[in-house]
C-alpha atoms as a printed R data frame, in Angstrom:
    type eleno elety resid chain resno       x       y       z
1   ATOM     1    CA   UNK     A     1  -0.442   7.609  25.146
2   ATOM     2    CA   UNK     A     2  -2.877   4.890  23.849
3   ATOM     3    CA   UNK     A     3  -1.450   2.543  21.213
4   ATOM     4    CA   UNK     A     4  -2.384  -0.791  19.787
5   ATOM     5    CA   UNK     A     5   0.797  -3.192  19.803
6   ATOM     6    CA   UNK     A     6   1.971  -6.406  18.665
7   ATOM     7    CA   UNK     A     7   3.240  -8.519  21.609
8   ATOM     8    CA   UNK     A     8   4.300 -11.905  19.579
9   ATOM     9    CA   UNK     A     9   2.861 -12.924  16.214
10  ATOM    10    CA   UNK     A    10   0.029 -15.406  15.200
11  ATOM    11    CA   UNK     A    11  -3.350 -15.708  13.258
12  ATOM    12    CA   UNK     A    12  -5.407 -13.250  12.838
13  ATOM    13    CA   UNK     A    13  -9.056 -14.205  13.917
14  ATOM    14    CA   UNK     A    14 -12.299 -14.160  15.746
15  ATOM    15    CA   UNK     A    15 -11.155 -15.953  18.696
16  ATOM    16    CA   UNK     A    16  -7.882 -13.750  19.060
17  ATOM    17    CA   UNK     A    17  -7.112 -10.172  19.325
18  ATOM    18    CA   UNK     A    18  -4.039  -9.970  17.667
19  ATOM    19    CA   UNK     A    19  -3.274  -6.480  18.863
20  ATOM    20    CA   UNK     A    20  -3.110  -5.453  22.834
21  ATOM    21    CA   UNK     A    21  -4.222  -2.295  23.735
22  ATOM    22    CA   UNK     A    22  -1.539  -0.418  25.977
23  ATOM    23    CA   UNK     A    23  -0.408   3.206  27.713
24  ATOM    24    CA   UNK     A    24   2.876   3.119  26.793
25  ATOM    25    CA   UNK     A    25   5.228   6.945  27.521
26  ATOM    26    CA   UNK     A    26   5.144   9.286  24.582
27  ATOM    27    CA   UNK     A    27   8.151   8.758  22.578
28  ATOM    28    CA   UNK     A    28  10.831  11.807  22.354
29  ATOM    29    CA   UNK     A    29  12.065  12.739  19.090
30  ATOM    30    CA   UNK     A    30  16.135  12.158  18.597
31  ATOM    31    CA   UNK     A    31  18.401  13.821  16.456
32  ATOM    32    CA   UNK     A    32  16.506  15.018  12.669
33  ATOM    33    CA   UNK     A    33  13.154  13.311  14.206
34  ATOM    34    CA   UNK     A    34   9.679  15.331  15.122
35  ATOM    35    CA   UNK     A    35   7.033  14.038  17.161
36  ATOM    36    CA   UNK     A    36   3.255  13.330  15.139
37  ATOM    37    CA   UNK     A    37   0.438  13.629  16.911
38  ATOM    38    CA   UNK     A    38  -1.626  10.782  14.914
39  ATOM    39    CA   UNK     A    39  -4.942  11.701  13.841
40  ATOM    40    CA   UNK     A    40  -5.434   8.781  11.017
41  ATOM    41    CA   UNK     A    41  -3.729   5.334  10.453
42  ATOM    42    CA   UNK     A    42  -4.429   3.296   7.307
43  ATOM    43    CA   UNK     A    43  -5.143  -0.345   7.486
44  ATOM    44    CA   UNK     A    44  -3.127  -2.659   5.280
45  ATOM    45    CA   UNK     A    45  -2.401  -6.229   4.347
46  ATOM    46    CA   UNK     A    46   0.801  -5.857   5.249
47  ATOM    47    CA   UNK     A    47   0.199  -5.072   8.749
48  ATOM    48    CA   UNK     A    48  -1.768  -8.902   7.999
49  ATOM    49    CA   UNK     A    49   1.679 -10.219   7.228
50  ATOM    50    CA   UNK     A    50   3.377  -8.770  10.201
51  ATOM    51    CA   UNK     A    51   0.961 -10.289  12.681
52  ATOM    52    CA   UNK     A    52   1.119 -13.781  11.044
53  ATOM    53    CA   UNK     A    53   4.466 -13.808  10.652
54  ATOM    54    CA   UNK     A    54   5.026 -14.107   7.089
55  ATOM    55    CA   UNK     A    55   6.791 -11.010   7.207
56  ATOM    56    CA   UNK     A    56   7.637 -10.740  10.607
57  ATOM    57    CA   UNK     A    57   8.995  -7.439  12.443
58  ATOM    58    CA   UNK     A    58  12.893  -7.745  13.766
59  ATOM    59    CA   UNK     A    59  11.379  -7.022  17.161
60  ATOM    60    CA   UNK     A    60   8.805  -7.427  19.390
61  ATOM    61    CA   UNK     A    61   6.786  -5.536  20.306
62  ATOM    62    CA   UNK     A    62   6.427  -3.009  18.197
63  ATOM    63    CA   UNK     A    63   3.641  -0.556  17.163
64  ATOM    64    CA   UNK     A    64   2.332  -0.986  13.396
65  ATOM    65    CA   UNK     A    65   0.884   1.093  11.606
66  ATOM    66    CA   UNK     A    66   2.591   2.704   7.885
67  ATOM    67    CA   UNK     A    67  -0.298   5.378   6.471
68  ATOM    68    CA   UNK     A    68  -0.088   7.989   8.940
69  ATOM    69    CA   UNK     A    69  -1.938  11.385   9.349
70  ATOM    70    CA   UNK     A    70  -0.688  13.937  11.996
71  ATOM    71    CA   UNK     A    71   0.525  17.257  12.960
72  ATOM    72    CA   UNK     A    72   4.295  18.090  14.299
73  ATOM    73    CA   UNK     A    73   3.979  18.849  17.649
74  ATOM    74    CA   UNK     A    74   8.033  18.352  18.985
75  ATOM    75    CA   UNK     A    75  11.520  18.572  16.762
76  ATOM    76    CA   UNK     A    76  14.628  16.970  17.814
77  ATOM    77    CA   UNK     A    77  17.450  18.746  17.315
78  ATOM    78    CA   UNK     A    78  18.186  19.226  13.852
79  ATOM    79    CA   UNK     A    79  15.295  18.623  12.434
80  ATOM    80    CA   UNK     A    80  14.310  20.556   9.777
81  ATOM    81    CA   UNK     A    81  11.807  21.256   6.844
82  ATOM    82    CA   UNK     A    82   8.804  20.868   8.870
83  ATOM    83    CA   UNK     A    83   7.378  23.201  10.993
84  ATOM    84    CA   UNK     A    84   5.471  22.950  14.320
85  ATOM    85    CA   UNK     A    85   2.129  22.535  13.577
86  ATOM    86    CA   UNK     A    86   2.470  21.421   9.877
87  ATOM    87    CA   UNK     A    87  -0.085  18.371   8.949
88  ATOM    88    CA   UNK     A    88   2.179  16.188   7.811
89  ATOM    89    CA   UNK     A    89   2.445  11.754   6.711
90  ATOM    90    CA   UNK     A    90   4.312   9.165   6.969
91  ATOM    91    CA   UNK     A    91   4.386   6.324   4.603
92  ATOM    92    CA   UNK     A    92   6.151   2.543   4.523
93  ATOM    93    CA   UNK     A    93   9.456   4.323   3.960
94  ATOM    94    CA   UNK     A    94  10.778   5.659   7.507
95  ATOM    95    CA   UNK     A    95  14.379   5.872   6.643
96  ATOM    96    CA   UNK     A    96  17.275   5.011   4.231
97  ATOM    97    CA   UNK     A    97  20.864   5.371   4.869
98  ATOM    98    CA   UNK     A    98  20.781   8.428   2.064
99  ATOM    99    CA   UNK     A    99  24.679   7.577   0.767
100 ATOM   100    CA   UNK     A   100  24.290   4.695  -1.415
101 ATOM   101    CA   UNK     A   101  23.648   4.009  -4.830
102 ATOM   102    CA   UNK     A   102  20.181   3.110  -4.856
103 ATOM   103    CA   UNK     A   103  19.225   6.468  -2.824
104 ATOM   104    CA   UNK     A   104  21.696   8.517  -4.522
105 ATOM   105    CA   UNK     A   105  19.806   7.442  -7.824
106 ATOM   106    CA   UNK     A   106  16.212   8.380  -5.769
107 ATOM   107    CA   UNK     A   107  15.703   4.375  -5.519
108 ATOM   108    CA   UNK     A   108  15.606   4.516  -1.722
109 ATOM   109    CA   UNK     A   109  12.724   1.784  -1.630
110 ATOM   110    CA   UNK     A   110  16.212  -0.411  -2.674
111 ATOM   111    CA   UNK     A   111  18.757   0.537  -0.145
112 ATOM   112    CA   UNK     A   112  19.774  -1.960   2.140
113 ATOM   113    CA   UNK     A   113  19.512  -0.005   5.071
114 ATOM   114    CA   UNK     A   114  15.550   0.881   4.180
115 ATOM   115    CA   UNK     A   115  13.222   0.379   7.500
116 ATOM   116    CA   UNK     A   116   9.625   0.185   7.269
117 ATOM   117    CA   UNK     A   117   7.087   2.126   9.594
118 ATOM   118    CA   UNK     A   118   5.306  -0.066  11.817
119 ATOM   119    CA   UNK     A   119   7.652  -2.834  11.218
120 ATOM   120    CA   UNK     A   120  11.343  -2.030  12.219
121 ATOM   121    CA   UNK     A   121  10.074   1.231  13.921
122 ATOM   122    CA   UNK     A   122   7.049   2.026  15.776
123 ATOM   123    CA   UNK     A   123   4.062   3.154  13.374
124 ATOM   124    CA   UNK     A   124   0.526   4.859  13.509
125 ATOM   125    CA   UNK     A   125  -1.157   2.600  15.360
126 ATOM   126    CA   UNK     A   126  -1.294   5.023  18.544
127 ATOM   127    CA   UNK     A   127  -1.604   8.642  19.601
128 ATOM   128    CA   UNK     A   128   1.777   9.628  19.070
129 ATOM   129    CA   UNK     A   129   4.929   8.167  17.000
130 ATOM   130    CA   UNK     A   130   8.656   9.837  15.944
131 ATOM   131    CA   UNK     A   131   9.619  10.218  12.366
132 ATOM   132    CA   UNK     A   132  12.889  11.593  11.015
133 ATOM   133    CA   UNK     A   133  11.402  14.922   9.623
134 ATOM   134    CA   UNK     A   134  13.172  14.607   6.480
135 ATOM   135    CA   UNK     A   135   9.993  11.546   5.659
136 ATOM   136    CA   UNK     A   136   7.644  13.298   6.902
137 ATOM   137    CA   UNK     A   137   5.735  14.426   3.902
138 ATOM   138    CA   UNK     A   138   3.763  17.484   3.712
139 ATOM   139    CA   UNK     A   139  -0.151  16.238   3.250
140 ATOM   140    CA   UNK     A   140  -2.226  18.323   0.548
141 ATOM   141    CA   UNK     A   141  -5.201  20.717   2.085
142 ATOM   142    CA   UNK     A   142  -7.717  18.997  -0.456
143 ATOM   143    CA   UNK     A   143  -7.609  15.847   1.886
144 ATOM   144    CA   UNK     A   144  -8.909  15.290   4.841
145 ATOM   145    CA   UNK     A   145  -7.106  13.346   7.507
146 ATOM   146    CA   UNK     A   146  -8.730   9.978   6.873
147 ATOM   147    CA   UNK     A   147  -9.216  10.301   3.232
148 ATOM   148    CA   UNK     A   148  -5.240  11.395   3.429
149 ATOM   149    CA   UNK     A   149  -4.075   7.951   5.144
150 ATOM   150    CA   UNK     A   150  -4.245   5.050   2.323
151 ATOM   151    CA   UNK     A   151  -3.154   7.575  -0.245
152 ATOM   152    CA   UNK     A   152   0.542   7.109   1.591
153 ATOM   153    CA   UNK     A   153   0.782   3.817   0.914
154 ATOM   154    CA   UNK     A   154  -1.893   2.226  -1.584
155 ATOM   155    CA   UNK     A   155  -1.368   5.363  -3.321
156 ATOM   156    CA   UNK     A   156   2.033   5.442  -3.574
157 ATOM   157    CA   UNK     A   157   2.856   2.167  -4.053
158 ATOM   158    CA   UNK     A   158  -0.093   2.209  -6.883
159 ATOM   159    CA   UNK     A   159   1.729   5.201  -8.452
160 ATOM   160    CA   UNK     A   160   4.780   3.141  -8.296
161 ATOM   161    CA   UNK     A   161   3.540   0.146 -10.073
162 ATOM   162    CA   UNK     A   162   1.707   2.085 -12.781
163 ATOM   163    CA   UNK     A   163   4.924   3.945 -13.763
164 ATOM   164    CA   UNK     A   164   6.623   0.787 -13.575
165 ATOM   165    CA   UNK     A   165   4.181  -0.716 -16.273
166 ATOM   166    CA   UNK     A   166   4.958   1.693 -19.236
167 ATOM   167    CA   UNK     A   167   1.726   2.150 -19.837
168 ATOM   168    CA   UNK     A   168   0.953   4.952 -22.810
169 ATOM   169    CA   UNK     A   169  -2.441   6.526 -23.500
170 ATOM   170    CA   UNK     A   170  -4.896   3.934 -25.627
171 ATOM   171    CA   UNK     A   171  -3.030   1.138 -24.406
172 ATOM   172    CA   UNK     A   172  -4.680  -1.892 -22.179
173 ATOM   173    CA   UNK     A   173  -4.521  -1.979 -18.817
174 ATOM   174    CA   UNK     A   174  -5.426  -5.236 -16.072
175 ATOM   175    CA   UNK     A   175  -5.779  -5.097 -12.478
176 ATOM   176    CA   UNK     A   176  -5.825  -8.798 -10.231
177 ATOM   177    CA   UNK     A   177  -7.228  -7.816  -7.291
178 ATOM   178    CA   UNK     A   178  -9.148  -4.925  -6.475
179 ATOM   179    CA   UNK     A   179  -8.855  -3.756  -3.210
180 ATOM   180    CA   UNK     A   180  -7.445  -0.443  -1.667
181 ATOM   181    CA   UNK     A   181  -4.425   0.126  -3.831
182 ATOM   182    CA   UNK     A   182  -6.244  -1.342  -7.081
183 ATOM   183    CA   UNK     A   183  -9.271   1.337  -7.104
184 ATOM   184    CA   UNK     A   184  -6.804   4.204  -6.510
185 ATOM   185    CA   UNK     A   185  -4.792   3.024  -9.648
186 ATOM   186    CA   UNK     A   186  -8.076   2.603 -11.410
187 ATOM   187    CA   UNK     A   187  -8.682   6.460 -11.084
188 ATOM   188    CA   UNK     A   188  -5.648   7.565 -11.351
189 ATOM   189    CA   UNK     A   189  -5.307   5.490 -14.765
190 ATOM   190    CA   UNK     A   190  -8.540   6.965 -16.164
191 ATOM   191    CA   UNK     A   191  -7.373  10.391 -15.469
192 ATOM   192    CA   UNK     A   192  -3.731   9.709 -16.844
193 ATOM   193    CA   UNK     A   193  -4.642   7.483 -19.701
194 ATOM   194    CA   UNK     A   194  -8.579   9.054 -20.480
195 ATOM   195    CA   UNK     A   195  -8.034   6.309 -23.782
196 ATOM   196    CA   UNK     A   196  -6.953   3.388 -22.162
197 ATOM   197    CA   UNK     A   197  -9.763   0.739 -21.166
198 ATOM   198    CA   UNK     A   198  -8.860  -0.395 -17.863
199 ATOM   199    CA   UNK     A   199 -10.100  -4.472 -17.247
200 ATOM   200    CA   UNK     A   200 -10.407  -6.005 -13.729
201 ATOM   201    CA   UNK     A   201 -10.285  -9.403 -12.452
202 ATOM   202    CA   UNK     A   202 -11.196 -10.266  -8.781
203 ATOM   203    CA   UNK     A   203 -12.701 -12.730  -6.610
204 ATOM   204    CA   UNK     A   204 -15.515 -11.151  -5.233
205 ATOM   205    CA   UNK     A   205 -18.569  -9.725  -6.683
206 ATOM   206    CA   UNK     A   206 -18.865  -7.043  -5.116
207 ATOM   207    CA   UNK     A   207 -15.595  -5.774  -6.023
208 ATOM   208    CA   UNK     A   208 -16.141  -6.107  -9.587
209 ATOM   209    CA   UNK     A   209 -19.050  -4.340  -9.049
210 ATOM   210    CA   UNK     A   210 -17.260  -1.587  -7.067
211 ATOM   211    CA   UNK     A   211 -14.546  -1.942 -10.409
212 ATOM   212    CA   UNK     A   212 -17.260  -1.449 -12.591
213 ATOM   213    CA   UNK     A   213 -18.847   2.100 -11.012
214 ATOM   214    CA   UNK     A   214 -15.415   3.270 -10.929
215 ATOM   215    CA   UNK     A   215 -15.382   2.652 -14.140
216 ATOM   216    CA   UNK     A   216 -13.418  -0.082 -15.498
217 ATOM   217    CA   UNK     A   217 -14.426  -1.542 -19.015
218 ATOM   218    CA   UNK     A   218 -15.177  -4.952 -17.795
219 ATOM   219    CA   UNK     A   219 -14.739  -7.261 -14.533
220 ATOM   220    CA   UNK     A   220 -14.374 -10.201 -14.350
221 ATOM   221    CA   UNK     A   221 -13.379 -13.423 -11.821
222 ATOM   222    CA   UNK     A   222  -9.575 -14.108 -11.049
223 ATOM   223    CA   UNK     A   223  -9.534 -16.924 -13.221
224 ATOM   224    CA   UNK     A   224 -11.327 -15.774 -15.960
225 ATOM   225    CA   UNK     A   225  -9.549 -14.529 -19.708
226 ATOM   226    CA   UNK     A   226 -10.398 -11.128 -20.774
227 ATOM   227    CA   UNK     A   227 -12.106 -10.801 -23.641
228 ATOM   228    CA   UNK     A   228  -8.647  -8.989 -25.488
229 ATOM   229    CA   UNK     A   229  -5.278  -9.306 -24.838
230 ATOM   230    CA   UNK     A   230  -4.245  -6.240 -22.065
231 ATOM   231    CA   UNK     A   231  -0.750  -4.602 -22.663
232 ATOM   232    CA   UNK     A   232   0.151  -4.492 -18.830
233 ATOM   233    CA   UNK     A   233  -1.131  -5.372 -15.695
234 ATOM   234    CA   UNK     A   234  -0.560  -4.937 -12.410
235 ATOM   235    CA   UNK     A   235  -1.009  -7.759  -9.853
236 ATOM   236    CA   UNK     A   236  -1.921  -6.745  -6.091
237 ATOM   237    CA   UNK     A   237  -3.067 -10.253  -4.880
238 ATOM   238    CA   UNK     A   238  -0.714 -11.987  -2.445
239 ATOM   239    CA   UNK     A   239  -1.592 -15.468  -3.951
240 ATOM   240    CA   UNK     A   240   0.478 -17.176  -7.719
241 ATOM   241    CA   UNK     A   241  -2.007 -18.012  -9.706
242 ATOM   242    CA   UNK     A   242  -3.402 -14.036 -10.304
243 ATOM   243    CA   UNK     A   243   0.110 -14.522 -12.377
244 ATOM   244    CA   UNK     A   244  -0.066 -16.977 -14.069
245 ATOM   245    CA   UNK     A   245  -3.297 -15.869 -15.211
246 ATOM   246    CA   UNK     A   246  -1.831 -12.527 -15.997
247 ATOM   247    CA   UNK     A   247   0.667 -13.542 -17.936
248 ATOM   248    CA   UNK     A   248  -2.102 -15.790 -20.200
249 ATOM   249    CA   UNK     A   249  -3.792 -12.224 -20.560
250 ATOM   250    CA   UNK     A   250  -0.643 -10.775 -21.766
251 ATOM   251    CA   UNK     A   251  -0.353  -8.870 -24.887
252 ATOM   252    CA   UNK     A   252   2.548  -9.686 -27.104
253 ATOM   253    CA   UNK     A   253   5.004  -7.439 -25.596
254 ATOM   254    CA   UNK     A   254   3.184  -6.849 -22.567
255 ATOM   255    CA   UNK     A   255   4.050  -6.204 -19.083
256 ATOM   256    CA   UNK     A   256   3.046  -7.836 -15.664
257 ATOM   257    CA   UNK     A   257   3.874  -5.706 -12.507
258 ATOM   258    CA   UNK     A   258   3.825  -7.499  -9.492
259 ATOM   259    CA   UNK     A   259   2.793  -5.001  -6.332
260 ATOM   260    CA   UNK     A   260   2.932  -7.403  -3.615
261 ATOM   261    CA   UNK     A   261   5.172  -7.929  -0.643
262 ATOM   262    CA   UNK     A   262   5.271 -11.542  -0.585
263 ATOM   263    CA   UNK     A   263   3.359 -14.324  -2.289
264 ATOM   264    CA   UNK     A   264   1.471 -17.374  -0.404
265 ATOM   265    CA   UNK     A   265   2.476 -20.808  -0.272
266 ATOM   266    CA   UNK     A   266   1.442 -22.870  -3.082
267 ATOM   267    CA   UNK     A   267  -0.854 -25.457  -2.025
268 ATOM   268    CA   UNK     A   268  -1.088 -27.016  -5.383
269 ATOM   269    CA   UNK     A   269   1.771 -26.638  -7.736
270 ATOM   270    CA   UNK     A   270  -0.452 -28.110 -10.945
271 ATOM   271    CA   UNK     A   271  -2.105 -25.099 -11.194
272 ATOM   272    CA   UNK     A   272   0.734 -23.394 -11.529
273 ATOM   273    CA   UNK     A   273   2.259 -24.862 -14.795
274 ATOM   274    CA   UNK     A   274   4.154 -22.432 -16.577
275 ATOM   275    CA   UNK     A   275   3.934 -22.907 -20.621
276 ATOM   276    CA   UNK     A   276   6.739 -20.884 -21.887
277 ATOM   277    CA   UNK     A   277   5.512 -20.214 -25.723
278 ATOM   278    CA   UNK     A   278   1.922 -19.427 -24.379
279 ATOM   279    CA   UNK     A   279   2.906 -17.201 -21.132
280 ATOM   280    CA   UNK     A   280   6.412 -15.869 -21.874
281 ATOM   281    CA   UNK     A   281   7.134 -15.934 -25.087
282 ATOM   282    CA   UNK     A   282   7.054 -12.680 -27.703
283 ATOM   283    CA   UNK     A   283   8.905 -11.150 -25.251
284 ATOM   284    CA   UNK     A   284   6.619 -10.530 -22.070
285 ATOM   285    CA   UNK     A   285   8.130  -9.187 -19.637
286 ATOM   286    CA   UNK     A   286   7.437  -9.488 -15.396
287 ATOM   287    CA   UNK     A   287   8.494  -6.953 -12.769
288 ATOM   288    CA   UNK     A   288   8.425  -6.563  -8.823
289 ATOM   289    CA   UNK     A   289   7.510  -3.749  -7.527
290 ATOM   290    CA   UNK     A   290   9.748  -2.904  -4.079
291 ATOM   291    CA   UNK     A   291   8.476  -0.898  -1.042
292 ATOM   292    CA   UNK     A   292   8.231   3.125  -2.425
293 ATOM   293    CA   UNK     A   293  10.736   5.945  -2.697
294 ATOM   294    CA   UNK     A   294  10.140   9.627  -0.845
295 ATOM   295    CA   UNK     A   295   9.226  10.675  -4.468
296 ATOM   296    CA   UNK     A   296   6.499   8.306  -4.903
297 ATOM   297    CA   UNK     A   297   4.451   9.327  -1.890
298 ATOM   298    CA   UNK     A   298   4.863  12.950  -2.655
299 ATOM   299    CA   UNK     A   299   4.605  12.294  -6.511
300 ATOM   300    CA   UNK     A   300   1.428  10.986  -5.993
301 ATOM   301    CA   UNK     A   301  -0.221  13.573  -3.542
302 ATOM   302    CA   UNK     A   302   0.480  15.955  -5.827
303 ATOM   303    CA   UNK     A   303  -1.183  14.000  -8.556
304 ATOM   304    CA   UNK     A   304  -4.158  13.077  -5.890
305 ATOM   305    CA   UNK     A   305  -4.514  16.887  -4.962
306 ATOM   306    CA   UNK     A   306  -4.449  17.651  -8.635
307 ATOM   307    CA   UNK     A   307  -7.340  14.959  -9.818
308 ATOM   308    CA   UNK     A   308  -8.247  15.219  -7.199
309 ATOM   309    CA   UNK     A   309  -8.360  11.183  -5.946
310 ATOM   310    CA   UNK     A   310 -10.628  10.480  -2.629
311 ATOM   311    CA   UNK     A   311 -10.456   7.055  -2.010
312 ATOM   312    CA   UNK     A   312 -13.369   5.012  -0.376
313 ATOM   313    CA   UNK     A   313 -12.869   4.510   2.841
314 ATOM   314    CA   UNK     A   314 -14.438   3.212   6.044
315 ATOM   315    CA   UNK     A   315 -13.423   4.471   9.389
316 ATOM   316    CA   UNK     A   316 -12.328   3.123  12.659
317 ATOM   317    CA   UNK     A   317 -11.787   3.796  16.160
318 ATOM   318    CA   UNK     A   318  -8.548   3.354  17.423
319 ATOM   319    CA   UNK     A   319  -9.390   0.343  19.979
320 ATOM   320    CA   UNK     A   320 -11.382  -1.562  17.046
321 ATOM   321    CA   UNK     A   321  -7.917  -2.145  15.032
322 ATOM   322    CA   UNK     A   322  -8.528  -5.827  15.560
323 ATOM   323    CA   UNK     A   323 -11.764  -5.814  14.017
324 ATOM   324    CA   UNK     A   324 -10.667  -3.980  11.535
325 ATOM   325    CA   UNK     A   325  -8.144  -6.111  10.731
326 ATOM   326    CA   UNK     A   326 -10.400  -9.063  10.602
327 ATOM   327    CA   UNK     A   327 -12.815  -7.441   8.727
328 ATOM   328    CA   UNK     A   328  -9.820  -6.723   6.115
329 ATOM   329    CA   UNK     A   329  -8.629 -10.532   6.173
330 ATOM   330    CA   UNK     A   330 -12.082 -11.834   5.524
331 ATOM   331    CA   UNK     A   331 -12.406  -9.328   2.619
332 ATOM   332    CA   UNK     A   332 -15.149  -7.407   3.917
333 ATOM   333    CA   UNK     A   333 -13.661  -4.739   1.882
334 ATOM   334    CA   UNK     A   334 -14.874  -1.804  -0.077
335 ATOM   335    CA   UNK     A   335 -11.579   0.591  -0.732
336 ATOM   336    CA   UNK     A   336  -9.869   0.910   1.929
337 ATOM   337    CA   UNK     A   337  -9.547   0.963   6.124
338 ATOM   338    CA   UNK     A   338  -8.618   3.509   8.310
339 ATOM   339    CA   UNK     A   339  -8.197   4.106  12.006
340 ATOM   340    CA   UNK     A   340  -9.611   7.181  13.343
341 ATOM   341    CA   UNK     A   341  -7.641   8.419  16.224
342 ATOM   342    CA   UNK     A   342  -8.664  10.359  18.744
């Protein structure tokens, strides 16, 4: 098979393909696992991460790849709830251990044995990959394959973080950042909440412009104050000072989700002071949000299917994953990116 695979980490860039194209043997599903024959892969900003090392696989190489569109080809033995020739996806979550309290409560994103697709196992950056069957999710028929892919993990994760934020019809909600998980929250809120005004705050124009014929109620730069006070929002920028800012923005009350795998370096720690009666007090509250549960991703495809939610996406052959890549860590974004593979 043809896959796309990360030999040893460094920067993304012009100058360096970050990826190395390969024929590697088409993996064999164990025990509970089915083989996926990939038709769509989702770009993210965590694969970003991976490759620079910030959050940097156990092995290498490795295959990455975590919003996955496919059909079952192959079950191991014991596999079971999917059938051959089911369309199925596979999302961040590729396993938990199942037994302990954080999966027995439906927390799985929590256990402590949870491995991440594309990052401790080989993901969807290639023609084929394994997946234990039991998360492999079942992929609505309103989708196509591509528009299917980003919904596994912006989606879900987005679903994630707007439960997380408590938000109630009529209330206020922010969004810092607005890239691929950010506009699928942003419809999903307006359907959800039809009363809530939803306010946006990004760096680039043409993102608030996107924001804006989505329809938020205003956009506006990272830095700048909304014109009222928002009772949650949910951060999806990788940098601090999105929260600080946030918090500033804050209702009385109010509650800041974080959606965000890690958070930069901070170059310049006085811009990050932290004024406890203006950004804490009156009880605000902050929250992480942490990888997604099997519920999440098939929460929200149900919810998708049901809106229905097509995200925006732009499409890419299988050998351009570096340029894709680049493209998404110079921002040249507009929703999100997704590998088409043939």
């Amino acid at each position: 098979m043809k896959a796309m695979v990360l030999d040893a980490t460094g920067t993304v860039s012009a100058q360096r393909d970050a990826l190395v194209p390969r024929d590697l043997p088409v993996p064999e599903p164990k025990r509970g696992e089915v083989l996926v024959r990939v038709s769509a892969c989702g770009v993210c900003h965590t694969e970003l991460d991976e490759i620079e090392g910030r959050t940097a696989p156990p092995r290498l190489p490795v295959i990455p790849g975590h919003q996955v569109v496919g059909r079952v080809i192959e079950r191991g033995p014991g596999a079971a709830g999917v059938a051959i020739g089911q369309r199925v996806g596979v999302a961040w979550i590729f396993s938990a251990c199942g037994h302990c309290e954080h999966c027995v409560a439906g927390n799985e994103n929590l256990c402590p044995d949870f491995r991440a697709t594309g990052r401790d196992a080989d993901g969807g950056y290639a023609q084929y990959m394994v997946v234990p069957a039991a998360f492999a999710h079942p992929v609505p028929e309103t989708f196509t394959d591509v528009e299917a892919a980003p919904l596994l993990c912006a989606g879900a994760i987005g679903h994630r973080s707007l439960r997380l934020t408590g938000l109630r019809d009529g209330l206020r909600l922010g969004l810092a950042g607005f890239g691929a998980s950010a506009h699928l929250v942003l419809m999903m809120a307006r359907h959800r909440f039809p009363r809530s005004e939803i306010y946006v705050f990004a760096r680039q124009p043409q993102e608030r412009e996107f924001a804006r014929q989505l329809g938020a109620a205003w956009a506006g730069d990272i830095r700048e104050a909304a014109p009222v006070k928002l009772h949650a929002i949910i951060d999806t920028t990788p940098a601090w000072l999105p929260v600080i800012q946030a918090l500033d923005n804050l209702e009385p009350g109010g509650r800041l989700v974080i959606n965000a795998i890690r958070k930069e370096e901070v170059d310049r720690p006085e811009l990050l002071e932290l004024d406890y009666s203006r950004h804490l007090w009156l009880e605000k509250e902050i929250k992480s949000v942490a990888n997604v549960a099997r519920g999440d991703v098939r929460d929200f495809l149900a919810l998708a299917a049901e809106i229905p939610i097509k995200p925006v996406v732009e499409t890419y052959a299988l050998q351009d994953a570096n340029r894709a890549l680049l493209d998404l860590k110079l921002k040249h974004v507009r929703g999100a990116k997704v590998l088409h593979v043939d």
